[in-house]
C-alpha positions in Angstrom: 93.0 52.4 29.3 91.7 50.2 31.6 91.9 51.4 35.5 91.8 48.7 38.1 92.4 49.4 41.7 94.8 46.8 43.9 94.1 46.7 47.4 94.2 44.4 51.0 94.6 44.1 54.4 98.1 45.1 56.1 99.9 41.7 55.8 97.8 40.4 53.0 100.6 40.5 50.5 98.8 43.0 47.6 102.6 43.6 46.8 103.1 40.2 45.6 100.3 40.7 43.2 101.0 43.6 42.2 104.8 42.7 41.4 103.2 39.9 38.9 100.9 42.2 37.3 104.0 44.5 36.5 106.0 41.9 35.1 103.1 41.6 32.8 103.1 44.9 31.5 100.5 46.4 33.7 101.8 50.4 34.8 101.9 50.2 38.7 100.9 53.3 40.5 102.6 53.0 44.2 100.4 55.0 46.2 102.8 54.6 49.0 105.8 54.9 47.4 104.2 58.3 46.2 103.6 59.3 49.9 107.2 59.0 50.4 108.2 60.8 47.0 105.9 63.6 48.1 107.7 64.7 51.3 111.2 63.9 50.0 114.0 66.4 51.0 113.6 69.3 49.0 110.0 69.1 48.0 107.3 71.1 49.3 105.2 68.3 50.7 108.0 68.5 53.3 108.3 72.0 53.7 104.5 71.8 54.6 104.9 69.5 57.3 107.6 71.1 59.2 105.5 74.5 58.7 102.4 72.6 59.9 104.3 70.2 63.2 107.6 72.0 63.8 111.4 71.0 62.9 111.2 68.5 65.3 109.8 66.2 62.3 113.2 66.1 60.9 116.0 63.5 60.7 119.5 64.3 61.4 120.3 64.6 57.3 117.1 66.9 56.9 114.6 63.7 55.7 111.4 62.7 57.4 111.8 61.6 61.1 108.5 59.3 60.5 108.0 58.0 64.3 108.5 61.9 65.0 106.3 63.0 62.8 103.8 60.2 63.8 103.8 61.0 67.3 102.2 64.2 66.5 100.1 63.9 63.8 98.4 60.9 65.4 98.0 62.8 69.1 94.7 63.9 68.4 92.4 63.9 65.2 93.0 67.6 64.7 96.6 66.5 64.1 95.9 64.3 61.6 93.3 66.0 59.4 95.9 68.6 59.2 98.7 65.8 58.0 96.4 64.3 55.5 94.9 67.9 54.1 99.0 68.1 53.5 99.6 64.6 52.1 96.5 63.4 50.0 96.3 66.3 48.0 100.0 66.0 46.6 99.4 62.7 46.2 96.7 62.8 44.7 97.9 65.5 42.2 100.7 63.0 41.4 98.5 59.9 40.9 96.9 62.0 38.4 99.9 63.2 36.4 101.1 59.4 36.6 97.6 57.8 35.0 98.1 60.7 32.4 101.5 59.9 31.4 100.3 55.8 30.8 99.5 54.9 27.1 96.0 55.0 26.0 96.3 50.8 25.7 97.3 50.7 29.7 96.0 48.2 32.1 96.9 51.0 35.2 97.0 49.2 38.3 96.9 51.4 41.2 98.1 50.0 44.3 96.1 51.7 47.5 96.1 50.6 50.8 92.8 52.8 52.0 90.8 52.0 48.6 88.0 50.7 50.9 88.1 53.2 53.7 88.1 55.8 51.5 85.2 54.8 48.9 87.4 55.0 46.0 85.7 51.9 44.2 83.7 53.3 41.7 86.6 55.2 40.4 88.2 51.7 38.7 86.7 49.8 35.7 87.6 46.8 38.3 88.5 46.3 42.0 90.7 43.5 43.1 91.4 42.7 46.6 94.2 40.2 48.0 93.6 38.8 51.1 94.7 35.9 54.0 93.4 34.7 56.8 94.6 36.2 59.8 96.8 34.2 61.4 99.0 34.5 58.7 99.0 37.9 58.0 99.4 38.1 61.7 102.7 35.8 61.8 104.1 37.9 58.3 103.9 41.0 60.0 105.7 40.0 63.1 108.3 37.7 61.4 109.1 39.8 58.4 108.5 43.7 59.7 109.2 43.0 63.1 106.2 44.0 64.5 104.3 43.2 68.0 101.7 40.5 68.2 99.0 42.5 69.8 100.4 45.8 67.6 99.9 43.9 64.3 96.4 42.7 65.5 95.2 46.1 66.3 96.1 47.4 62.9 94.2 44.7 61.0 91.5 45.6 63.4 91.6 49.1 62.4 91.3 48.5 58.9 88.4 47.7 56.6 86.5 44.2 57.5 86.6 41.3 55.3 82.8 42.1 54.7 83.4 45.8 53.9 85.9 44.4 51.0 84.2 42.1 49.9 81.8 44.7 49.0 83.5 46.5 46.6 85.7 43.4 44.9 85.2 42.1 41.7 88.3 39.8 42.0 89.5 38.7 45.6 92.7 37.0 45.7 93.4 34.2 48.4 97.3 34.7 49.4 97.0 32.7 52.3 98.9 29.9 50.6 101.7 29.1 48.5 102.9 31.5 46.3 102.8 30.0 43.2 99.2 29.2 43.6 98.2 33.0 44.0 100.9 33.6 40.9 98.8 31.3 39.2 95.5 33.1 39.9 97.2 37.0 38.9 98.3 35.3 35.8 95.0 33.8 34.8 93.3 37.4 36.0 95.9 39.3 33.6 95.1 36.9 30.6 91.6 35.8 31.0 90.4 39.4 32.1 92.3 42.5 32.2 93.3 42.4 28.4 90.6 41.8 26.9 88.3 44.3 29.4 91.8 47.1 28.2 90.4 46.7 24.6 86.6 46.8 25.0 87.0 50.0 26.9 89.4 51.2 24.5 87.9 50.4 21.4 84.1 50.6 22.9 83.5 46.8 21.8 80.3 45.1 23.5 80.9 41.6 24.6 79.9 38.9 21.7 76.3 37.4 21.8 75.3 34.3 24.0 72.6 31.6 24.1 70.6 32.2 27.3 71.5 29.7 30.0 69.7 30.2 33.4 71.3 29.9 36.4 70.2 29.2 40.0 69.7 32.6 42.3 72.8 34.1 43.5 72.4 35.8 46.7 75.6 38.0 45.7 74.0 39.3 42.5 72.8 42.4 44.7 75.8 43.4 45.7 77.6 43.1 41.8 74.7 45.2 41.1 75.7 48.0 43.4 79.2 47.8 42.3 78.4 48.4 38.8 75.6 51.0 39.8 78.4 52.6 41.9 80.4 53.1 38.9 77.6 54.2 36.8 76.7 57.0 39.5 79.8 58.5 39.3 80.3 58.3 35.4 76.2 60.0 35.1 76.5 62.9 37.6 74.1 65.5 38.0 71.8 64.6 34.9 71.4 61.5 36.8 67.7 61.1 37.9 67.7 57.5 40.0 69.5 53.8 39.1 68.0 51.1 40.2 68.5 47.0 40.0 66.1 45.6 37.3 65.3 42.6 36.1 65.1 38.8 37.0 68.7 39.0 39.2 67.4 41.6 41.1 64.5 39.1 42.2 64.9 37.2 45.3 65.1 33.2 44.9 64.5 33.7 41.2 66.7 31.7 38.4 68.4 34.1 35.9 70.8 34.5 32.9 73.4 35.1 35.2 73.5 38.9 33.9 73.3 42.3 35.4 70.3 44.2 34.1 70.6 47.9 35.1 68.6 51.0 34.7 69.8 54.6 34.9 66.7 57.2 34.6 67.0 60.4 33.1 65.5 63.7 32.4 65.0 63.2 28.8 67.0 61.4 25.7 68.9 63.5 24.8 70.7 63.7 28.2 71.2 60.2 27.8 72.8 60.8 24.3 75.1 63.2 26.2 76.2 60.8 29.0 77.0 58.1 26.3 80.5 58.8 26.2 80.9 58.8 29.8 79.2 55.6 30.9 81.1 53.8 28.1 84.5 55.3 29.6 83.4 53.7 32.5 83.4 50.9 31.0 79.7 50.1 29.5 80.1 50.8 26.0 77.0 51.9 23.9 75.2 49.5 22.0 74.8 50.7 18.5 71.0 50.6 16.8 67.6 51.9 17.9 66.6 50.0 20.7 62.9 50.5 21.9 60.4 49.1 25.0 57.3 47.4 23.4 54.5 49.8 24.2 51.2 48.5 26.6 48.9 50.0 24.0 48.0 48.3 20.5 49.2 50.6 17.7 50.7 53.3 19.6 54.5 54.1 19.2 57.4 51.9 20.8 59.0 53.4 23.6 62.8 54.7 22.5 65.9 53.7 25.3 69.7 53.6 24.9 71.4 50.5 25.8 74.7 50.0 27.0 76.5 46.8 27.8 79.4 46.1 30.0 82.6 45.4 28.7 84.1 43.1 31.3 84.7 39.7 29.5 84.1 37.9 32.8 80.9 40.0 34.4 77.7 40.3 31.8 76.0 44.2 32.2 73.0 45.3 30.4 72.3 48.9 31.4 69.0 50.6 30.0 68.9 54.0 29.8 65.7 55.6 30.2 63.7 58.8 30.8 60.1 60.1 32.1 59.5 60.8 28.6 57.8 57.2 28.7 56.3 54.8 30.8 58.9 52.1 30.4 61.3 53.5 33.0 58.2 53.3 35.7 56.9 49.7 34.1 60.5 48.3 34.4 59.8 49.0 38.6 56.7 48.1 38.6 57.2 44.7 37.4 60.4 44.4 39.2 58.5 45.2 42.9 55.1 43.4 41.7 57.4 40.0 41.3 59.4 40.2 44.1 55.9 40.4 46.5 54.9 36.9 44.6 56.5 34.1 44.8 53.7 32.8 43.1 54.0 34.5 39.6 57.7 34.5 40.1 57.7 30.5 40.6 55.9 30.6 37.0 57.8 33.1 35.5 61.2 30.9 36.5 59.2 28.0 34.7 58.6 29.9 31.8 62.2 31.1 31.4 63.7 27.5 32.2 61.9 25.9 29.3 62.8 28.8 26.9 66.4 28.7 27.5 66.3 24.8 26.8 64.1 25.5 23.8 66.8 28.3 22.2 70.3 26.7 23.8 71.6 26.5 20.2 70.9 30.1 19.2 73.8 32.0 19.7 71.5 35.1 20.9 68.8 35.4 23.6 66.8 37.0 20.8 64.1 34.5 20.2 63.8 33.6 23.9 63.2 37.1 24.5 60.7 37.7 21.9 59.0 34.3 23.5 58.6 35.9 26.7 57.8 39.0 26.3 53.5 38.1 25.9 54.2 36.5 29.7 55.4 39.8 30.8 53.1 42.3 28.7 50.3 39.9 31.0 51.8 40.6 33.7 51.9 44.1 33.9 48.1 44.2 34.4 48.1 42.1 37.3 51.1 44.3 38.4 49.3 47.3 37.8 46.3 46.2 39.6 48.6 44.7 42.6 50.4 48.7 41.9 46.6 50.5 42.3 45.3 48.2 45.4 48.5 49.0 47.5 49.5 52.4 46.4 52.8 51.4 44.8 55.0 54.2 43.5 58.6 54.1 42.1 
């Protein structure tokens, strides 16, 4: 089952997106259509609120008076923590039961206004967001709901800001023109994407091998990383030591394999043996084999990791799982902080890279270029660890 959460601004049009993904096959999850199911006539979401703000709150026919209800729950902030301790549990509780009930082979989109403002991100294999400029979500919500100019600017203004959202999307949507054009885009998302990511959840299947090709810096690569990181923090928990933003994407001004590599730290092995089935649910699926660090030291032992790789077709992860238990986890750091403080050896080490990736283009695998460049990094760690003894670097 692949989980994606479907969110925008008021007057963004998420609906029309999330109408096309239906007509796919995707299982929508309304969350406000389940805040109205939940205080229906008859249910005890409703018997709540008139216990918690009086019978006042009721129509005429024994339903919801909304602007009633409104008018005192939003009074004071007192009123509406009580409100929302009422609401969001029940719908929470029914979100759940819904995502059970969907087939294990499910793309679940859940549709949720407050995704951002409430930090629910990491809880989706993938976030997309549908947005338009605001002048025309402006002119939508007082043409087509009837609403005040200066009302419907206020409640885009009390919503999450375009950078906010932008920070937790993997896929934003521009609605801001015709409709077939954003139709388009939903369509190509559901093909290109969402399938394929369903399956290598489901059936744990790393993405297929590539030639490295280096790409210019991308000044957004930080923030993919936390997005992934964000998902990997939830899905590690406790046994979770630290994760951290490795490699050459998490190096300022430095050309890359456009690829996410990742580290999570932890106590020892085994607990990363325990969280494998967790971090692939999320959606980083464990790469099969031994996988080891090359050790500093002539004839001593490699260093033993797990690896784990995303599954998104369209968003390359490598996530190395590590522990105290050797020194890679601390090397990885090292050479990560010693690089980024020299532009110097990170101006060679870009040089080095570029004319590997030309030399192994045809491979099929980054294996060779790896290999190639690993005696340029094992050098490099003493120069780091001097740079690491003269300043008093720690991790």
């Amino acid at each position: 089952m692949l989980r994606v959460g479907l969110t925008g601004g008021i007057g963004a049009g998420k609906s029309t997106a999330a109408t096309r993904l239906a007509e796919h096959g995707a299982v929508l999850v309304d969350s406000d259509r389940i805040a109205r199911e939940v205080v229906e006539p008859g249910t005890p979401g409703l018997a709540a609120v008139v216990a918690a703000f009086g019978e006042d709150v009721l129509a005429e026919d024994g339903s919801l008076n909304r602007p009633a209800l409104a008018a005192k729950a939003f009074a004071d902030e007192e009123s509406r923590k009580r409100l929302n301790g009422i609401v969001h549990p029940l719908v929470g509780a029914r979100t759940a039961e819904l995502m059970a009930e969907a087939a294990p082979d499910a793309v679940v989109v859940h549709d949720i206004p407050l995704l951002v403002e409430g930090n629910l991100a990491p809880a989706y294999h993938l976030v997309v967001i549908v947005d338009a400029p605001m002048e025309v979500r402006v002119r939508r919500l007082v043409e087509a709901r009837g609403m005040a100019e200066d009302d419907a600017r206020a409640r885009i203004r009390a919503q999450a800001s375009d950078a906010q959202r932008r920070a937790v999307a993997d896929v934003w949507l521009d609605n801001g023109g015709a409709q077939d054009i954003v139709l388009a885009d939903v369509d190509a998302l559901w093909a290109d994407r969402l399938v394929p990511f369903e399956a290598n959840v489901r059936l744990r299947r790393p993405r297929p091998p590539m030639s490295p090709v280096i790409s210019p810096y991308d000044t957004t690569w930080p923030m993919q990383a936390e997005r992934q990181l964000a998902r990997l923090r939830q899905a590690a928990g406790d046994r979770l030591l630290r994760a951290d933003h490795l490699g050459s994407t998490s190096v300022p001004g430095l050309p890359a394999k456009d690829v996410l590599d990742l580290q999570l730290t932890v106590p020892s092995l085994a607990d990363a043996d325990a969280l494998a089935g967790a971090i692939s649910d999320a959606g980083f699926p464990l790469l099969e084999g031994e996988w080891v660090d090359d050790p500093q030291e002539d004839g001593a032992a490699p260093w033993p990791k797990r690896v784990h790789v995303g599954a998104d077709p369209k968003r390359a992860v490598n996530v190395h799982v590590r522990s105290p238990e050797t020194p890679s986890w601390r090397l990885a750091l090292l050479f990560r902080d010693w690089i980024r403080a020299h532009p110097a050896e990170r101006d060679a080490y870009a040089e080095l890279k570029q004319q590997l990736a030309r030399k192994h283009a045809a491979d099929g695998t980054i294996e060779r270029y790896a290999d190639e460049k690993q005696g340029w990094v094992n050098a490099a760690f003493t120069r780091a660890e001097a740079w690491a003894a003269q300043t008093s670097w720690t991790p």
